[in-house]
Structures are given as C-alpha cells and as structure tokens.
C-alpha positions in Angstrom: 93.0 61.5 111.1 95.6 60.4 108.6 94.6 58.0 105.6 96.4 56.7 102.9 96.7 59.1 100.2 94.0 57.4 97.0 91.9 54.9 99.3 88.2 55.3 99.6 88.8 56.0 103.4 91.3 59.3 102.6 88.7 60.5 99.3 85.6 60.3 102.1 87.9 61.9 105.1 88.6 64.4 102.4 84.7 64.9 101.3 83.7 65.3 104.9 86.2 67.8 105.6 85.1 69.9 102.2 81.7 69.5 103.7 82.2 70.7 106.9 84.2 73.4 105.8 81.1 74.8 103.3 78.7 74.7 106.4 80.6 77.8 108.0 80.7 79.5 104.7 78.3 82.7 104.1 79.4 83.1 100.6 77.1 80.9 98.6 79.2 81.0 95.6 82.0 79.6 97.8 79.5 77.3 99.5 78.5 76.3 96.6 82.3 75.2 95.2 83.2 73.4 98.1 80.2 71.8 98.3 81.3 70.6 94.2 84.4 69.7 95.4 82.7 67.4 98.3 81.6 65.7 95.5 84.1 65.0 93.5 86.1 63.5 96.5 83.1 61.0 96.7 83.3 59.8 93.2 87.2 59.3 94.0 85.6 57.1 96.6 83.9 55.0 94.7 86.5 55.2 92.1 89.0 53.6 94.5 86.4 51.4 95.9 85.8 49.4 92.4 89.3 49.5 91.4 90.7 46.5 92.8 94.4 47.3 94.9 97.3 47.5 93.1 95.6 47.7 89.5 96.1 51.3 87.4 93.4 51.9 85.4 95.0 53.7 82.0 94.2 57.4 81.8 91.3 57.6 80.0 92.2 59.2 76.4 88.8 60.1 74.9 91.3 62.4 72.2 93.3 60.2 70.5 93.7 61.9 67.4 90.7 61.0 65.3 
C-alpha cells in the first residue's frame, strides 16, 4: 500500500509495518527499538492529524540563543 509521504495514513502504514516487523524479531534489544520507532511513527500521526493541510508548523527552536 502506497500513502502519501507526511499524512496520518503513511505515519500509521509506517507504524504497523515497524510493528510487524519487531514481532519476528528474537533480539529484544532490536525488538525493543523498533517497537520505539513504532511509536514515533504514531505521534507523526497525530502530528499530521492536528495540523490542518497545507499549514507548516515552524521548526520548533527551543535554543535560540539565550
């Protein structure tokens, strides 16, 4: 399945596939990571999901020199 690339659709296509892929791991250290990544693709979903299409959000700059 092909999404486009920054939706909530692609970020969740993307966590199930991390998921998926840290089921057939024996290494728990590598299950472990994927399973991390997982959820970083879902917080890009909900990310995209409250960002309204066709708005950037700045970067956010936490260090600006103060």
């Amino acid at each position: 399945m092909r999404t486009a690339s920054g939706t909530p659709k692609h970020w969740c296509e993307r966590a199930r596939m991390a998921r998926a892929s840290a089921s057939h791991m024996q290494d728990l250290h590598a299950r472990r990571s994927m399973l991390e990544i997982a959820e970083r693709y879902e917080r890009k979903a909900r990310r995209a999901e409250a960002k309204p299409a066709g708005i950037t959000l700045p970067p956010n700059n936490n260090n600006k020199g103060h």
